[in-house]
ROTI-517955 format. One line per field, with one value per residue: z, y, x of N, C-alpha, C in turn; residue in three letters; residue number from 1. Coordinates in Angstrom, 1 decimal. Atoms other than C-alpha are relative to their C-alpha. Example, Ala and Ser with C-alpha at 12.3 -4.5 7.8 and 13.67 -1.06 7.14 Angstrom:
nup: [0.0 0.0] $
nnorth: [-1.2 -1.1] $
neast: [0.9 -0.9] $
caup: [7.8 7.1] $
canorth: [-4.5 -1.1] $
caeast: [12.3 13.7] $
cup: [0.0 0.8] $
cnorth: [1.2 1.1] $
ceast: [0.9 -0.8] $
gufi: [ALA SER] $
kolmi: [1 2] $
//
This chain:
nup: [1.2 0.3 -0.6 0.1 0.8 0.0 -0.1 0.9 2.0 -0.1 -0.5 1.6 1.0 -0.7 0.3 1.7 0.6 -0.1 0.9 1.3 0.3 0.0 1.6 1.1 -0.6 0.5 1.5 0.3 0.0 1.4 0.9 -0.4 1.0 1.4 0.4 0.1 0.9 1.6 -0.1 0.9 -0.5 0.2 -0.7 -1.5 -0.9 -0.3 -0.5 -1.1 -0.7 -0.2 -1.5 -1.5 -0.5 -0.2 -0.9 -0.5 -0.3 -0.4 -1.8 -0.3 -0.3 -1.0 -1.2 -1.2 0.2 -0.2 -1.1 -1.2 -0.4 -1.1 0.2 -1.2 0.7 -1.0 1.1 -0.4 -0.5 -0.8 -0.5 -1.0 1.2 0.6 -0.1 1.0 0.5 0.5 1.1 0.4 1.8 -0.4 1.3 1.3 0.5 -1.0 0.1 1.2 -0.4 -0.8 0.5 1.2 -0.3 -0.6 0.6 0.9 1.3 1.3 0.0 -0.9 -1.0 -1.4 -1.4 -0.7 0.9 -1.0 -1.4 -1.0 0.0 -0.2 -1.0 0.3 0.4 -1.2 0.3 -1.4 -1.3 -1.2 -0.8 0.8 0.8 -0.4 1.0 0.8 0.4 -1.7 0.5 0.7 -0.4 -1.4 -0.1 0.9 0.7 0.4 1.1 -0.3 -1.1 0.9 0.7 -0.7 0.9 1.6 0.2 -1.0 0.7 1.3 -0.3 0.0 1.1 1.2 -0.8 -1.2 -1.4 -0.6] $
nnorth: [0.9 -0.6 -0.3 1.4 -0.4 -0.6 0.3 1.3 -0.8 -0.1 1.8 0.7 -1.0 0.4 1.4 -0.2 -0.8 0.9 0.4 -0.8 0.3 0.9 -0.1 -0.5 0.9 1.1 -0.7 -0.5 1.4 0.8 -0.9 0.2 1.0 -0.3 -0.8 0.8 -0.5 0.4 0.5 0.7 0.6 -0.2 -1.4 -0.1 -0.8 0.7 0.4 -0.5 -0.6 1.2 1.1 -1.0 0.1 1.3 -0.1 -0.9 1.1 1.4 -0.1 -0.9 1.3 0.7 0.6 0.5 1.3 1.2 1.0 0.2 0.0 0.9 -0.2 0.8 0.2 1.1 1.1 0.6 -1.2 0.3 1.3 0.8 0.2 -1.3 0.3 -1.1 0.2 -1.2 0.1 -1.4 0.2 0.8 -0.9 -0.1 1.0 1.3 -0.2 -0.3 1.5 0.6 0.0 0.9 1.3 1.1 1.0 1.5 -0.1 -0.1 -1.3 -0.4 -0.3 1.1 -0.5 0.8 -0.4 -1.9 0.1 0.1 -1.5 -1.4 0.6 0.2 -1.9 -0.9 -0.8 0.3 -0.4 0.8 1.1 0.5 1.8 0.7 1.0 -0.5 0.7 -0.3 -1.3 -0.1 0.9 -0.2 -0.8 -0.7 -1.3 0.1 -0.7 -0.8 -0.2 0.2 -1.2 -1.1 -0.2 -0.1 -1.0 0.1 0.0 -1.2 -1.4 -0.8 1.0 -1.2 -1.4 -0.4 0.4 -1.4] $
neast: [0.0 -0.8 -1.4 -0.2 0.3 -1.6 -1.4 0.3 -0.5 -1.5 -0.8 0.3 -1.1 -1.7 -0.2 0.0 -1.1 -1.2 0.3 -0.3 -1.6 -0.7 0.0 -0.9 -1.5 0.6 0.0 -1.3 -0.5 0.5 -0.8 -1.4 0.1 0.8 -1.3 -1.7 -0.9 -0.5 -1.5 0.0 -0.9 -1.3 0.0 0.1 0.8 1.2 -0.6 -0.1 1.8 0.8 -0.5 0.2 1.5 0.4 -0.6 1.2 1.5 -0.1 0.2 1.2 0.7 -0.4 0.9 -0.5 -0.3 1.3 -0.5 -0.1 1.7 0.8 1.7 0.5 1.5 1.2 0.6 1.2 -0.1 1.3 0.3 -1.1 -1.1 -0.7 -1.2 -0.5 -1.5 -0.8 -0.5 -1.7 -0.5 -1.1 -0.5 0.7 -0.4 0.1 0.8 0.5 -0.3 1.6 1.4 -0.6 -0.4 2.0 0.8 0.0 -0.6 2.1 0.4 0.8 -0.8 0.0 -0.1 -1.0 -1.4 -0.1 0.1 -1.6 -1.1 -0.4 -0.3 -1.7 -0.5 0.4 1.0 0.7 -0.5 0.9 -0.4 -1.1 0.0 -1.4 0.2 1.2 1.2 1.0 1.0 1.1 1.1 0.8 0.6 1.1 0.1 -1.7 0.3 0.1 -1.3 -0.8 0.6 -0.1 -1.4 -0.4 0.4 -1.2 -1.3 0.1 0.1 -1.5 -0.8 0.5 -0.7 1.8 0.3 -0.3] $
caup: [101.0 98.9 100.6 100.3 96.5 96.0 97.6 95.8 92.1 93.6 94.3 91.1 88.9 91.0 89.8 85.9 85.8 87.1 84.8 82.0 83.1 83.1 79.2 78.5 79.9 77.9 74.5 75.0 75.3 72.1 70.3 71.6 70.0 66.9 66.5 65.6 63.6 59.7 59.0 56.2 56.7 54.8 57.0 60.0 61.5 61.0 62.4 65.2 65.9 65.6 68.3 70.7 70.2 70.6 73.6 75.0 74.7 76.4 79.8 79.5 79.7 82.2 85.1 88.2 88.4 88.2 90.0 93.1 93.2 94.9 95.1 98.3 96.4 98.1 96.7 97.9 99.6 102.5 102.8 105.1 102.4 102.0 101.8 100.1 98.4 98.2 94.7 93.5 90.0 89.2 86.1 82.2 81.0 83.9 83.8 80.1 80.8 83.3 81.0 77.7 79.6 81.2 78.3 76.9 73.9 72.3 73.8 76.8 79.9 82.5 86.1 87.3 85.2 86.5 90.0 90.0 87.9 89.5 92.8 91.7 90.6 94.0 92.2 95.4 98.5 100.8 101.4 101.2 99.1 99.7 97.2 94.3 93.6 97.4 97.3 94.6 95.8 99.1 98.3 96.9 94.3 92.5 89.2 90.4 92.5 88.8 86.7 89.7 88.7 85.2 85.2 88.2 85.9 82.3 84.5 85.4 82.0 80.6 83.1 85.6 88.5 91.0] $
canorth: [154.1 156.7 156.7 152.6 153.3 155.6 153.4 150.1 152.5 153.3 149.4 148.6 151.2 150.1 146.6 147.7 149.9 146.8 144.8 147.2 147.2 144.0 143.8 146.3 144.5 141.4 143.2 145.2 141.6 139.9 143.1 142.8 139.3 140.1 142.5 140.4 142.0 141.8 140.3 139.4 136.6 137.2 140.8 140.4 143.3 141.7 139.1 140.1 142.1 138.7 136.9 140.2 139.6 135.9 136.1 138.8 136.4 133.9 135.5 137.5 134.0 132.5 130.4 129.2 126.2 123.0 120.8 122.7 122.0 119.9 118.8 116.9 114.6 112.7 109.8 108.6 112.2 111.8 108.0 105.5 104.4 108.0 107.8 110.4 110.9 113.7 114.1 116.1 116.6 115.2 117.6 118.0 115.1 112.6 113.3 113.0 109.4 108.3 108.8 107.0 104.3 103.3 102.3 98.8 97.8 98.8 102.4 102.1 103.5 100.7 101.2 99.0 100.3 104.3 103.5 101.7 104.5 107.3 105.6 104.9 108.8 110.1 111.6 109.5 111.1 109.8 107.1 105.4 102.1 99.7 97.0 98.4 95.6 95.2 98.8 99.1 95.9 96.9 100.1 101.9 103.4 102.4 103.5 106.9 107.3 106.4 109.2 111.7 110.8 111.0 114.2 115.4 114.9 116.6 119.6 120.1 118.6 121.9 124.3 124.6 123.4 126.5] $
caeast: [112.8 114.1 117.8 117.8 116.7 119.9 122.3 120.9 121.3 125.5 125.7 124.1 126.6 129.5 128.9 128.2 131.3 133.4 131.7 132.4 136.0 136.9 135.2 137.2 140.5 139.1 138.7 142.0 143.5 142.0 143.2 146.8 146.5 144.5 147.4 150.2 152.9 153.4 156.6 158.2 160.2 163.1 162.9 165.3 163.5 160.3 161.4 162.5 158.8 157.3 159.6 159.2 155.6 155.4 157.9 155.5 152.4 154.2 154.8 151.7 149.8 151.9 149.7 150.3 152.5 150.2 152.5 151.9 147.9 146.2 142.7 140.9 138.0 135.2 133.7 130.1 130.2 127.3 127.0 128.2 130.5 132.2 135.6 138.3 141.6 144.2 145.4 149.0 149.3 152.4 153.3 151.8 154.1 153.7 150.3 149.7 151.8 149.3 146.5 148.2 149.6 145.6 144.6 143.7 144.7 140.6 141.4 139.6 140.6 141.7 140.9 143.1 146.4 145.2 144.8 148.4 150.3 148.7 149.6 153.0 153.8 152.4 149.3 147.4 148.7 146.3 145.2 148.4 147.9 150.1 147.8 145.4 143.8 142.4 141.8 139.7 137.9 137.3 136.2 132.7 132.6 136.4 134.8 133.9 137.4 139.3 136.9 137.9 141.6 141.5 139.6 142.3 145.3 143.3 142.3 146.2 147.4 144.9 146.2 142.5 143.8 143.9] $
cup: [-1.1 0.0 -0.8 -1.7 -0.6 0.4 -1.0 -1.5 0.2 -0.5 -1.5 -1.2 0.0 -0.9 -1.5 -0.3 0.3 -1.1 -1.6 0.0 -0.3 -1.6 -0.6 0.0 -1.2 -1.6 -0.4 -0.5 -1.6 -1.1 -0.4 -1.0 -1.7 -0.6 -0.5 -1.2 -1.1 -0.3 -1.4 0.1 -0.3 0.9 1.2 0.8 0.3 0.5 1.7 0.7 0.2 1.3 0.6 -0.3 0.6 1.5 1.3 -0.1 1.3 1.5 0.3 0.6 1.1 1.3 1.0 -0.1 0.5 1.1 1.1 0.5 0.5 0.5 1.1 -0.8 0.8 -0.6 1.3 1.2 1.3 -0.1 0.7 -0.9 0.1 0.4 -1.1 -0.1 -0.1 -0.9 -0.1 -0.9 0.0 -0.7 -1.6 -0.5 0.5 0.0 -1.4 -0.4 0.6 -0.7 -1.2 0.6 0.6 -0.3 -0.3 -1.3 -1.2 0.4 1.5 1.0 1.5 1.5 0.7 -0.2 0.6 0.9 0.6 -0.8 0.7 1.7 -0.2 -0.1 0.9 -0.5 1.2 1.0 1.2 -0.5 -0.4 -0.8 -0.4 -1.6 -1.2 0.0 1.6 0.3 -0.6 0.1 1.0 0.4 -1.2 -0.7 -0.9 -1.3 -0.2 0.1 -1.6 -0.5 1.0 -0.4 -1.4 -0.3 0.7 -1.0 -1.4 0.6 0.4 -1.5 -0.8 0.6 0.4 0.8 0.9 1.8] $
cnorth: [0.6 0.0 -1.4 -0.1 0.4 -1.1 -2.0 0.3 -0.2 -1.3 -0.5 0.7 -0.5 -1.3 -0.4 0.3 -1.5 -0.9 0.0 -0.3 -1.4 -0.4 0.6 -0.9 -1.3 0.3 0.5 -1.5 -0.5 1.4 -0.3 -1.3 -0.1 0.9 -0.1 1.0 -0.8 -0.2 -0.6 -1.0 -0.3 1.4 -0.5 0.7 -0.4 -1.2 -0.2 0.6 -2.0 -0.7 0.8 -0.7 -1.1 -0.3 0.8 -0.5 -1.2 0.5 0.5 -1.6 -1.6 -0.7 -0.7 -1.5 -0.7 -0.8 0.2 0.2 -1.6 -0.2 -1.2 -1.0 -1.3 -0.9 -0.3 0.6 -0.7 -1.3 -1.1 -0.6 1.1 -0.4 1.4 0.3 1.6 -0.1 1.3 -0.5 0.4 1.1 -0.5 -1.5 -1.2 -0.2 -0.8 -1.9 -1.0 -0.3 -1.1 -1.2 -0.5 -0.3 -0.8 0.2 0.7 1.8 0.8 0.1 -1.2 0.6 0.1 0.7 1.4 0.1 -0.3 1.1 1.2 -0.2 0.2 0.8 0.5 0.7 -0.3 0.3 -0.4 -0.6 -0.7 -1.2 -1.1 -1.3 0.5 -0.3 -0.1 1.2 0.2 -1.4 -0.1 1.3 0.6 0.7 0.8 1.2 1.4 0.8 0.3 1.4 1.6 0.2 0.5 1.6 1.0 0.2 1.0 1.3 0.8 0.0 2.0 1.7 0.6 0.1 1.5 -0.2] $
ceast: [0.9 1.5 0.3 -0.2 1.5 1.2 0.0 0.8 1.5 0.3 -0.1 1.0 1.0 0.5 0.3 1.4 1.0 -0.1 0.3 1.4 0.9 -0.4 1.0 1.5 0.8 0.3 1.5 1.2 -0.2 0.4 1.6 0.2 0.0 1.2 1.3 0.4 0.3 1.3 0.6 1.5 1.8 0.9 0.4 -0.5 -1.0 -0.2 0.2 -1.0 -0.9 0.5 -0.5 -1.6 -0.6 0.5 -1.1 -1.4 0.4 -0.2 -1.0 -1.0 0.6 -1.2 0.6 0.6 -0.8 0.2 -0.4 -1.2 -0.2 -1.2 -0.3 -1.3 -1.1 -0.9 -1.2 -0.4 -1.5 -0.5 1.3 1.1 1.2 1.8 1.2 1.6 0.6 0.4 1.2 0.3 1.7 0.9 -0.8 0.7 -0.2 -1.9 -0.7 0.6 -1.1 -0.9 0.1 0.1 -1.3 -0.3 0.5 0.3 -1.1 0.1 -0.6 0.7 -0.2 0.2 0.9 1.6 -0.2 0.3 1.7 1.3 -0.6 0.1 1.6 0.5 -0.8 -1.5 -1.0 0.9 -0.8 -1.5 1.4 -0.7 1.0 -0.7 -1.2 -0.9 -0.8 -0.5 -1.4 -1.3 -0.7 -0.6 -1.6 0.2 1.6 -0.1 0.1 1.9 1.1 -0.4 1.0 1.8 0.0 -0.1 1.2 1.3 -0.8 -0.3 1.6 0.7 -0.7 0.3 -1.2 0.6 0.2 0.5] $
gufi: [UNK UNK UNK UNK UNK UNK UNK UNK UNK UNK UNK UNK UNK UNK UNK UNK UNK UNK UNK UNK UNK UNK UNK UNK UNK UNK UNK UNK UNK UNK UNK UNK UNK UNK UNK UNK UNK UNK UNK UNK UNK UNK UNK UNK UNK UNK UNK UNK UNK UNK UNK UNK UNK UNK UNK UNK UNK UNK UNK UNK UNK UNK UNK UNK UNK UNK UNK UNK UNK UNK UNK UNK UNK UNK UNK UNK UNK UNK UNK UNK UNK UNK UNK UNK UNK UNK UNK UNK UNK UNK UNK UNK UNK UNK UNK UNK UNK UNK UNK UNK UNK UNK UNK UNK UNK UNK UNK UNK UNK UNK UNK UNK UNK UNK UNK UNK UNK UNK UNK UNK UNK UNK UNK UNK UNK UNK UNK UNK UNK UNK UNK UNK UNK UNK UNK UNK UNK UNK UNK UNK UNK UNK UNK UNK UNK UNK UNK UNK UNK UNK UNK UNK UNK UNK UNK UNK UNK UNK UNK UNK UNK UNK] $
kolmi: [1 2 3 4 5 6 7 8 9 10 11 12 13 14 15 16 17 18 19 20 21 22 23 24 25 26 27 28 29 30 31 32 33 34 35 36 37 38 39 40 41 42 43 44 45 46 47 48 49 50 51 52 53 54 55 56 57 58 59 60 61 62 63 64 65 66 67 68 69 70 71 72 73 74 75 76 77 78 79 80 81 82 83 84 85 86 87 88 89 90 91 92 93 94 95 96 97 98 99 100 101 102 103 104 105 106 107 108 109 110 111 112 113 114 115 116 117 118 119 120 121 122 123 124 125 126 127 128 129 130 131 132 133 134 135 136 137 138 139 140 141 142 143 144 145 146 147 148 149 150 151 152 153 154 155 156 157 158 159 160 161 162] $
//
């Protein structure tokens, strides 16, 4: 028991110290930030520290291009109904189009209008759909299917998708 004791404690340490390190990583980060250079802006040297810094945020926080995600989503998952769509975010602008152009004139987000721009802009890769409106009338669960888009486009639009 003893032994199994010992190597539980290593496993449990092992796990703290990563734990720790990745705080520290975390902290060093939000320093780096919190750190910004004093500048006075008539000061082309200072100036110049601010761009390097800003320039040097930028690529530090670089992310994986969005465009080339892609998400499988399942609507009415485990019932005879089920049915499911490939989605491919289109890009932040085409995306951010899609969402604007859905709504009605009151704000609200139209089904109908989502389904045929993000059809139109390839964001639906499978199933093809040749008609929306037959589509969404001959399937369960349109409502849902729309939500899984909208959401779909703000998780690339916010730089999630993985």
């Amino acid at each position: 028991m003893e032994n199994n004791e010992n190597v539980n404690n290593k496993n449990d340490q092992k796990d703290q110290n990563k734990v720790t390190d990745i705080k520290d990583k975390q902290d060093q980060s939000v320093q780096e930030i919190e750190q910004r250079p004093n500048f006075n802006p008539t000061d082309i040297e200072g100036q110049n520290k601010l761009t390097d810094w800003i320039e040097g945020l930028a690529k530090k926080s670089a992310i994986k291009n969005q465009m080339l995600c892609q998400k499988v989503v399942l609507i009415d998952e485990n019932t005879p109904n089920m049915w499911a769509m490939l989605l491919h975010f289109p890009g932040v602008t085409e995306a951010s189009d899609i969402q604007t152009d859905s709504m009605n004139d009151e704000g609200a987000l139209s089904l109908g209008k989502l389904f045929a721009k993000a059809v139109k802009a390839g964001v639906v890769v499978s199933p093809k759909i040749d008609d929306v409106d037959t589509f969404i009338n001959t399937h369960k669960s349109a409502g849902k299917a729309g939500n899984e888009i909208f959401n779909f486009l703000n998780a690339g639009i916010n730089g999630d998708l993985k």
